[in-house]
C-alpha positions in Angstrom: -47.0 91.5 -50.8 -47.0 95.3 -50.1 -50.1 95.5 -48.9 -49.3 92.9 -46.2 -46.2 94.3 -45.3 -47.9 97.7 -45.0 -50.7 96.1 -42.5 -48.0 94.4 -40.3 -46.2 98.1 -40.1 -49.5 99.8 -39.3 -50.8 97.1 -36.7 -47.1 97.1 -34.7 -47.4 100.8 -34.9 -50.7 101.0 -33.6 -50.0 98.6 -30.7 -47.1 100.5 -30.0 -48.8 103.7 -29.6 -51.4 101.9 -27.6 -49.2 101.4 -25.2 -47.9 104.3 -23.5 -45.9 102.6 -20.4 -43.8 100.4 -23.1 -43.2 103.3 -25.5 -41.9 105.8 -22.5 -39.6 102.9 -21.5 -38.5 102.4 -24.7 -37.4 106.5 -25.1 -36.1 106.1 -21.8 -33.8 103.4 -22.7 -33.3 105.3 -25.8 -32.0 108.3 -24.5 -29.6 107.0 -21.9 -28.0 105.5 -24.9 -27.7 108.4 -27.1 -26.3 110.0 -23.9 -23.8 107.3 -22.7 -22.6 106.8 -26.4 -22.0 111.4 -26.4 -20.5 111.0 -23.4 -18.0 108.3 -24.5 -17.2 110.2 -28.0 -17.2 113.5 -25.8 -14.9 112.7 -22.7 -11.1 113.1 -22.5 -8.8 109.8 -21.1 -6.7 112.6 -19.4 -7.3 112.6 -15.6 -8.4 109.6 -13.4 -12.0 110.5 -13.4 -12.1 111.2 -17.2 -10.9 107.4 -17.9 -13.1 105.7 -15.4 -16.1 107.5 -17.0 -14.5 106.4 -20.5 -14.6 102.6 -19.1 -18.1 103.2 -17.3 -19.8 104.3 -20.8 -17.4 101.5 -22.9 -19.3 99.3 -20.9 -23.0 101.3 -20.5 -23.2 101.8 -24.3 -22.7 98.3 -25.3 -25.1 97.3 -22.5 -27.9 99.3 -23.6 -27.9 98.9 -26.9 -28.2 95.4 -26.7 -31.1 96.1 -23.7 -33.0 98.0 -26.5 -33.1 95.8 -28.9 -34.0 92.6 -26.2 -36.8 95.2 -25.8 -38.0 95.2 -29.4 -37.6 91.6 -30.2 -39.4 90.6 -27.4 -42.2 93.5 -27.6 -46.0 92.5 -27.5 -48.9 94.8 -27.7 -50.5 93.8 -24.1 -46.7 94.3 -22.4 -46.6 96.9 -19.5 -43.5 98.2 -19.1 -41.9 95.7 -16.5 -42.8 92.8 -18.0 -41.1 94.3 -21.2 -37.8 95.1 -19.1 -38.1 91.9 -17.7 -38.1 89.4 -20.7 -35.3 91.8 -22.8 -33.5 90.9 -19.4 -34.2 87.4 -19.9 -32.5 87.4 -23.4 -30.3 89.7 -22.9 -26.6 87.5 -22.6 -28.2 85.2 -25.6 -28.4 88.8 -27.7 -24.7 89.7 -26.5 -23.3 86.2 -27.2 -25.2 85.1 -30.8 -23.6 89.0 -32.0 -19.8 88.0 -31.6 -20.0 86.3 -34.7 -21.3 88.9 -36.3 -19.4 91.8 -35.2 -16.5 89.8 -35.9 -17.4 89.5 -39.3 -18.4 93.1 -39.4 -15.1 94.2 -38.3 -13.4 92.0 -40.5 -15.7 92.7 -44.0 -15.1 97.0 -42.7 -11.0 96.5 -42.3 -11.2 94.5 -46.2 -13.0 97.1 -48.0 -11.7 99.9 -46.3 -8.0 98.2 -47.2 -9.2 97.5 -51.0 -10.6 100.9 -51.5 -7.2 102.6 -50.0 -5.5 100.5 -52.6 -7.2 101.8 -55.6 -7.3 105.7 -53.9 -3.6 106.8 -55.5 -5.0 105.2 -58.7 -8.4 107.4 -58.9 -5.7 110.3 -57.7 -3.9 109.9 -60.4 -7.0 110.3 -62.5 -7.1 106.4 -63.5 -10.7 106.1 -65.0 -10.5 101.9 -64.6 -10.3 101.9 -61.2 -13.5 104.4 -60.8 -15.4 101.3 -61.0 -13.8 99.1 -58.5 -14.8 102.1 -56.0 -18.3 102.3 -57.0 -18.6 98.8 -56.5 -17.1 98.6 -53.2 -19.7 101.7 -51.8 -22.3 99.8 -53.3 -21.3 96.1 -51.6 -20.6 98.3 -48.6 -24.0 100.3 -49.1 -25.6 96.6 -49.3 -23.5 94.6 -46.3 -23.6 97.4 -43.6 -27.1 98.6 -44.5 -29.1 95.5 -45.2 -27.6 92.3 -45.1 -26.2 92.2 -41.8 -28.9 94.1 -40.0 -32.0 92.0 -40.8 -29.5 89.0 -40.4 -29.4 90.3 -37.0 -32.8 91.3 -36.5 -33.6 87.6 -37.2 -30.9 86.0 -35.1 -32.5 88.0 -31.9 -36.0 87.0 -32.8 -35.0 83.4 -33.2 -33.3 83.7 -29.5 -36.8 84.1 -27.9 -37.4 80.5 -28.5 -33.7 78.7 -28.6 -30.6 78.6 -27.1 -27.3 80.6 -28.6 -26.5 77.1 -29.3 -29.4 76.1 -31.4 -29.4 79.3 -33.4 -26.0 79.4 -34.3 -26.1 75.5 -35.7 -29.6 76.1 -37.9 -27.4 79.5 -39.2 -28.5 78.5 -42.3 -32.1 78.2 -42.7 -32.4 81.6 -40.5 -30.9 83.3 -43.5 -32.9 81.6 -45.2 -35.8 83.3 -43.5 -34.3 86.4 -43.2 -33.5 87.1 -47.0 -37.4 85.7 -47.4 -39.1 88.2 -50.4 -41.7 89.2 -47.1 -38.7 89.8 -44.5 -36.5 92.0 -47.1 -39.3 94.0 -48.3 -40.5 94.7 -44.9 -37.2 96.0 -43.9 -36.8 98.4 -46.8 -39.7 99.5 -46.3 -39.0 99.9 -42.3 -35.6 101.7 -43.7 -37.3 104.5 -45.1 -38.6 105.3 -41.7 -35.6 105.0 -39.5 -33.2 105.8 -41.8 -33.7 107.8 -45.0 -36.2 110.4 -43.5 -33.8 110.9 -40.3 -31.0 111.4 -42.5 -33.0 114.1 -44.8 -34.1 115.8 -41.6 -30.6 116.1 -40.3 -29.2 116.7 -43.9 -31.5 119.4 -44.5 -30.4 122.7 -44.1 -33.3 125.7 -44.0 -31.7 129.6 -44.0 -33.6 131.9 -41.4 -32.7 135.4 -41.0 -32.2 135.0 -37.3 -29.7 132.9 -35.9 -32.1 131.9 -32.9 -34.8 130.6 -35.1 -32.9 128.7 -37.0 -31.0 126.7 -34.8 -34.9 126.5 -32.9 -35.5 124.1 -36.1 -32.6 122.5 -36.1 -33.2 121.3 -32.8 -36.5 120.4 -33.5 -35.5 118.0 -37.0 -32.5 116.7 -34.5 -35.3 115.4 -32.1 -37.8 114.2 -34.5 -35.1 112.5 -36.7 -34.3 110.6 -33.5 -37.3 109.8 -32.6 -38.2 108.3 -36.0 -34.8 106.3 -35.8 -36.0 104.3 -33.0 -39.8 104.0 -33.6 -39.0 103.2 -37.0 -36.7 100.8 -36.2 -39.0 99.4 -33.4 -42.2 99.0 -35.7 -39.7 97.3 -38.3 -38.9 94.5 -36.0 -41.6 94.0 -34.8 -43.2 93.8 -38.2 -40.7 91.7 -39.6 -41.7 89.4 -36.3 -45.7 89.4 -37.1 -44.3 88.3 -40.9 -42.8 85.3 -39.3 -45.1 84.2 -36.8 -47.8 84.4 -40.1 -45.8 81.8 -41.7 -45.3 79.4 -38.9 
């Protein structure tokens, strides 16, 4: 099994590479998302201007994200880069409207534990060894929801909106998760995690002492970038992987 999963990583890599036009678009998209979302987070609602641009990138941010990932779910080797743009267009209000759902139940399953685990904080406080347990649990279910479990759910629910309606996908809910907890989908995600998440977090993490201020912040700047990078290729060659594992089963 690891051996396959490895090969559908390597091939979507490859064909990524390959294709130059489709990998610049993809950066591009990229990094007018990293800079709307620093924008938002960095902008001050206290003149006129400063909230329209507030509204502008509340409304950019979402939009692009979901552009980007119309982009890898409906990525193929032989794409130029308009033909990309326009077939994650094509999706794109089926990716916006199948994620309500989920974000609801994001929101919701973030507000519970967060609420739980404030419960039990004055307990731990109070140096209450019982309810050390309760909190290791909840990081862990949290760990598990937020960093595997609701992604590849959604990683499948896009891939399954290239060929149905919201509709449709949303009424067979059930043997999509079926699919998507599938030995072959799960370990190709973990194994896709490593690249756009663990190593990116180690890069940023990571702290190297230079003598000179200059040169240190020089590599900073250069683990910043690559750790970005890897986040979206990583994540890229993961759904599209995890796509070659379906269309191999039929």
């Amino acid at each position: 099994m690891m051996k396959i999963v490895l090969k559908d990583m390597t091939e979507t890599a490859r064909g990524l590479w390959s294709n130059r036009r489709a990998l610049l678009l993809f950066f591009a998209t990229y990094v007018a998302l990293l800079a709307t979302l620093a924008l938002f987070i960095m902008t001050r609602e206290a003149t006129v201007k400063e909230v329209l641009i507030t509204l502008a990138t509340l409304v950019a941010t979402p939009a692009l994200f979901f552009l980007l990932q119309g982009m890898c779910v409906s990525f193929a080797e032989d794409d130029g880069a308009f033909e990309l743009l326009r077939r994650a267009m094509k999706i794109f209000w089926r990716l916006i409207l199948a994620s309500l759902p989920l974000i609801i139940v994001w929101v919701a399953l973030y507000l519970l534990l967060g609420k739980i685990e404030a419960r039990l904080a004055p307990r731990v406080a109070r140096g209450a060894a019982q309810a050390q347990w309760p909190l290791v649990i909840i990081s862990t279910v949290r760990l598990l929801v937020f960093g595997l479990v609701l992604p590849l759910l959604s990683i499948h629910l896009w891939l399954a909106l290239l060929r149905a309606d919201v509709r449709s996908v949303l009424r067979d809910i059930a043997p999509l998760m079926s699919r998507a907890f599938a030995p072959r989908s799960v370990l190709t995600y973990v194994c896709g995690l490593v690249l756009f998440g663990v190593v990116p977090y180690l890069l940023i993490a990571s702290r190297t002492p230079f003598e000179r201020a200059w040169l240190e912040l020089t590599v900073l700047g250069a683990r910043l970038v690559l750790a970005f990078a890897l986040m979206l290729v990583g994540w890229v060659v993961t759904v599209g992987a995890i796509r070659r594992g379906m269309s191999a089963q039929g």
